[in-house]
C-alpha positions in Angstrom: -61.3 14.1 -48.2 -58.4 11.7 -48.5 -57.0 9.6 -51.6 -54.3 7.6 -50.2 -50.6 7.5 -51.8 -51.2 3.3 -51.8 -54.3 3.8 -53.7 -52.9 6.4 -55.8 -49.8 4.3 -56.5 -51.6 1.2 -57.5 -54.1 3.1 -59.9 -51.2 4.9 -61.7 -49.6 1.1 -61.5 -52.4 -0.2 -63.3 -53.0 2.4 -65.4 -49.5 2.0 -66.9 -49.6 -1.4 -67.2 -53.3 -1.1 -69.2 -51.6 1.2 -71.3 -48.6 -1.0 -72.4 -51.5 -3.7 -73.2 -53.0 -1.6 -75.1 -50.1 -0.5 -77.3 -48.9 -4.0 -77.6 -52.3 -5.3 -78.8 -52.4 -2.0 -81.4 -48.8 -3.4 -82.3 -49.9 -6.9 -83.5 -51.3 -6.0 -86.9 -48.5 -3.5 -87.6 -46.4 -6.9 -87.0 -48.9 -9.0 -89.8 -48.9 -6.0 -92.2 -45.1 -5.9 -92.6 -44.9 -9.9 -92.9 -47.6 -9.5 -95.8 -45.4 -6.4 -97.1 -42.8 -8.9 -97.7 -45.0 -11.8 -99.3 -45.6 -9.2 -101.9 -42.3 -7.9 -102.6 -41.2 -11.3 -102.5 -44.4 -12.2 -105.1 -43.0 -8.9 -107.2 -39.3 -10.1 -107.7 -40.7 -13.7 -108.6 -43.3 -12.1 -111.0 -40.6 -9.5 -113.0 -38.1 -11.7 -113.1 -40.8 -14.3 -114.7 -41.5 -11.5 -117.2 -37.9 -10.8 -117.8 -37.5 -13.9 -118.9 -40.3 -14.4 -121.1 -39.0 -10.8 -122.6 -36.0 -12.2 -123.4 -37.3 -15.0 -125.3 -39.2 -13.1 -127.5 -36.3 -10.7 -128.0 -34.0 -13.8 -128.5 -36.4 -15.3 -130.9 -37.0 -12.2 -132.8 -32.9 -12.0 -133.1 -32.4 -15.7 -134.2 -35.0 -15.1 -137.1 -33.2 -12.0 -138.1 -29.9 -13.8 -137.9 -31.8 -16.4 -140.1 -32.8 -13.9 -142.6 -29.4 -12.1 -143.1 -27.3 -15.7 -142.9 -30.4 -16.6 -146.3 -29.2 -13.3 -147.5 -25.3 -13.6 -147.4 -26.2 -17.0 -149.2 -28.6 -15.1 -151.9 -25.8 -12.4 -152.3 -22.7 -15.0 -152.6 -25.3 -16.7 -155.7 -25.7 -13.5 -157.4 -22.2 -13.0 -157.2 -20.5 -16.0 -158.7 -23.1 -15.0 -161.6 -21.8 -11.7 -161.8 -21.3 -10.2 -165.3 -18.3 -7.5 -164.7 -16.3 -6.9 -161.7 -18.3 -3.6 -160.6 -21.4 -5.8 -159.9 -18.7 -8.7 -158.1 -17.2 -5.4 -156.3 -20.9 -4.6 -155.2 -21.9 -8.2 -153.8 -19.1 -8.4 -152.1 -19.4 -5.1 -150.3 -23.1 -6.6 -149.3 -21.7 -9.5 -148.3 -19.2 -8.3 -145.5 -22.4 -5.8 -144.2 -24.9 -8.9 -143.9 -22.0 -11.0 -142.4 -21.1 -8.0 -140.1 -25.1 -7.7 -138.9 -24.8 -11.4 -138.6 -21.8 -11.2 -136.2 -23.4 -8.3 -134.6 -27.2 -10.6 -133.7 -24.9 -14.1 -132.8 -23.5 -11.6 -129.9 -26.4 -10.3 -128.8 -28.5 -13.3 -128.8 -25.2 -15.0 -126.7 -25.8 -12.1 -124.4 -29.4 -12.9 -124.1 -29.0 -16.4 -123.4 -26.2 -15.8 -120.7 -28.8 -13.4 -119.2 -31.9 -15.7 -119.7 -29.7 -18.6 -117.7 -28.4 -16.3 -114.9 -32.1 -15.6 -114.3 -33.6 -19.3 -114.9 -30.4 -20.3 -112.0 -31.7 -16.9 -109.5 -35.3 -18.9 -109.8 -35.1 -21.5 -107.4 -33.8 -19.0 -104.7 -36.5 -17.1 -105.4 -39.3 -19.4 -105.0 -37.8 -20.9 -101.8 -37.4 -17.1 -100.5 -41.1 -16.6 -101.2 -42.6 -19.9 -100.0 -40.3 -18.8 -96.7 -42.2 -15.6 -96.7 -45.7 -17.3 -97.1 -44.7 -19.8 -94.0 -43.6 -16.8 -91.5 -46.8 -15.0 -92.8 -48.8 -17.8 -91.7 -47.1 -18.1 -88.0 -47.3 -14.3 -87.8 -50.9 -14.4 -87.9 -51.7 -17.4 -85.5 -49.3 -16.2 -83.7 -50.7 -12.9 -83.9 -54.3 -14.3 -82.6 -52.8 -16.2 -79.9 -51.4 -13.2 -78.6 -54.3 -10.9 -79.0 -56.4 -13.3 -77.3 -53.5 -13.6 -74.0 -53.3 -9.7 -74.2 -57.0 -9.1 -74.4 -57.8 -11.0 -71.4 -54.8 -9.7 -69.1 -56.0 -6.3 -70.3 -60.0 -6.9 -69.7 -58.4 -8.5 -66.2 -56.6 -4.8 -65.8 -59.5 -2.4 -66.0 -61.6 -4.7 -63.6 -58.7 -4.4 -61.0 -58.3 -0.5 -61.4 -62.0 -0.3 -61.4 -61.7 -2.2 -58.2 -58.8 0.5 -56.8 -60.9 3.2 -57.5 -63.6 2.5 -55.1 -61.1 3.5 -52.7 -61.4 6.8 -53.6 -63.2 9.6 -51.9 -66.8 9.9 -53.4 -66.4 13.8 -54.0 -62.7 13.5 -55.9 -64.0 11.0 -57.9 -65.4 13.2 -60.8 -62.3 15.1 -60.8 -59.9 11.9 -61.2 -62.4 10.9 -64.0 -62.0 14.2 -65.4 -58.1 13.6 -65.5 -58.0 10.0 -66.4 -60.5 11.1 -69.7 -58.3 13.3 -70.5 -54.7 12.4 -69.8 -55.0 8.9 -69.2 -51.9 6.7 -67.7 -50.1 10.1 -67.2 -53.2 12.0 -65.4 -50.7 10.7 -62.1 -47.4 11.6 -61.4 -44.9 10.5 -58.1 -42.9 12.6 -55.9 -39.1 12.7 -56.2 -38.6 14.4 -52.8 -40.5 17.5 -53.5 -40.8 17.1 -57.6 -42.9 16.2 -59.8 -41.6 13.4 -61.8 -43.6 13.8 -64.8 -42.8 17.9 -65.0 -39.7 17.9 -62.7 -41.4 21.0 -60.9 -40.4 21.4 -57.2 -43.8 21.6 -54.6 -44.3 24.1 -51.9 -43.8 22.9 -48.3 -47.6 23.4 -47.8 -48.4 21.0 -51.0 -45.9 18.3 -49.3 -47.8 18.0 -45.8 -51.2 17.9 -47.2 -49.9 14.7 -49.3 -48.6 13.5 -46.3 -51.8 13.5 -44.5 -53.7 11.8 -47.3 -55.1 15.1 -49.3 -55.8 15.3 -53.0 -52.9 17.2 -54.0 -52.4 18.3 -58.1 -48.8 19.5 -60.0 -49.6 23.6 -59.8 -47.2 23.2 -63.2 -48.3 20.5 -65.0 -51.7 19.8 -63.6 -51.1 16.2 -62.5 -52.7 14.0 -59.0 -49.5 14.1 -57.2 -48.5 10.8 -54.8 -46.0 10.1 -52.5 -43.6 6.9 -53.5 -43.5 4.2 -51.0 -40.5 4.6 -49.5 -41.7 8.3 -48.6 -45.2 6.8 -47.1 -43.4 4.4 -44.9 -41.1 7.6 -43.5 -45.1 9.3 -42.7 
């Protein structure tokens, strides 16, 4: 009942490198979805600041027709003024007068602070649209590129499990089902090499006894951890 170290080695080789595949090809949409996360923030700033600008508009054209209605009514209270009768009602205009020229004042600064708003806006516009069409592009090569490399890392990965599944027929018929068992269940890390006389996966030393039955091609598991236990190459060539 042997399972060489060689075999061994190259299973646990394989099984790594299968692995990383694996992850790497799990890793491509992650790599799409935050290229499309920023098309749509990028789709967000262009569509509120598009909407801040349209708000200001109205809000600008809602002040000019108030400044309108207030400049009509400094004119209506200057008329009824000069036609006064007695200085109270004079007194009276006039104190109307200075309150609709003060609201007047008042809406020719705000609507100046809406324009100077509305402009900085209208001038961030451009930048914005490039920034977004920039998005759109890398989007676009993210995702071929993104196919193109599923495709590559598919076929090293289908080329992979045919080479372990050719490794493993170098097992021993009757340690087969309990490698399966590990593999199922642990996968990549169901092996684990020899540093000296530890485990490098649990960094648990190995009895003497454990040591010469590797070196003499027995199925050997981590007492602590549970793993197939193999010696490194440089310890197989010393055997």
């Amino acid at each position: 009942m042997t399972a060489t170290a060689a075999t061994l080695r190259e299973l646990h080789r394989l099984r790594r490198h299968a692995k990383n595949l694996k992850d790497e090809i799990d890793r491509l949409p992650r790599l799409v979805q935050s290229q499309e996360k920023k098309v749509k923030l990028q789709e967000q700033v262009q569509k509120q600041t598009h909407d801040k600008i349209t708000k200001l508009k109205v809000n600008l054209r809602e002040k000019e027709g108030k400044l309108k209605d207030e400049h009509q009514l400094v004119g209506k209270y200057e008329k009824q003024r000069n036609e006064a009768t007695n200085k109270k009602e004079y007194d009276a205009f006039t104190i109307e007068i200075a309150h609709a020229k003060e609201t007047c004042q008042k809406l020719e600064e705000e609507i100046l602070a809406l324009m100077e708003e509305s402009d900085q806006l209208n001038a961030r516009l451009p930048d914005i649209d490039t920034t977004l069409q920039q998005a759109k592009k890398d989007l676009s090569q993210s995702d071929q590129i993104q196919k193109e490399r599923h495709g590559s890392l598919s076929a090293e990965l289908t080329k992979a499990m045919q080479e372990i599944k050719g490794v493993e027929v170098n097992l021993p018929d009757d340690l087969r089902q309990q490698y399966d068992r590990l593999v199922q269940h642990m996968g990549e890390d169901a092996m684990s090499a020899l540093n000296g006389r530890t485990c490098t996966a649990c960094y648990t030393a190995i009895t003497a006894q454990m040591y010469n039955n590797l070196v003499v091609g027995l199925f050997v598991l981590c007492k602590n951890c549970g793993r197939i236990l193999y010696l490194p190459e440089q310890e197989t060539a010393k055997t």
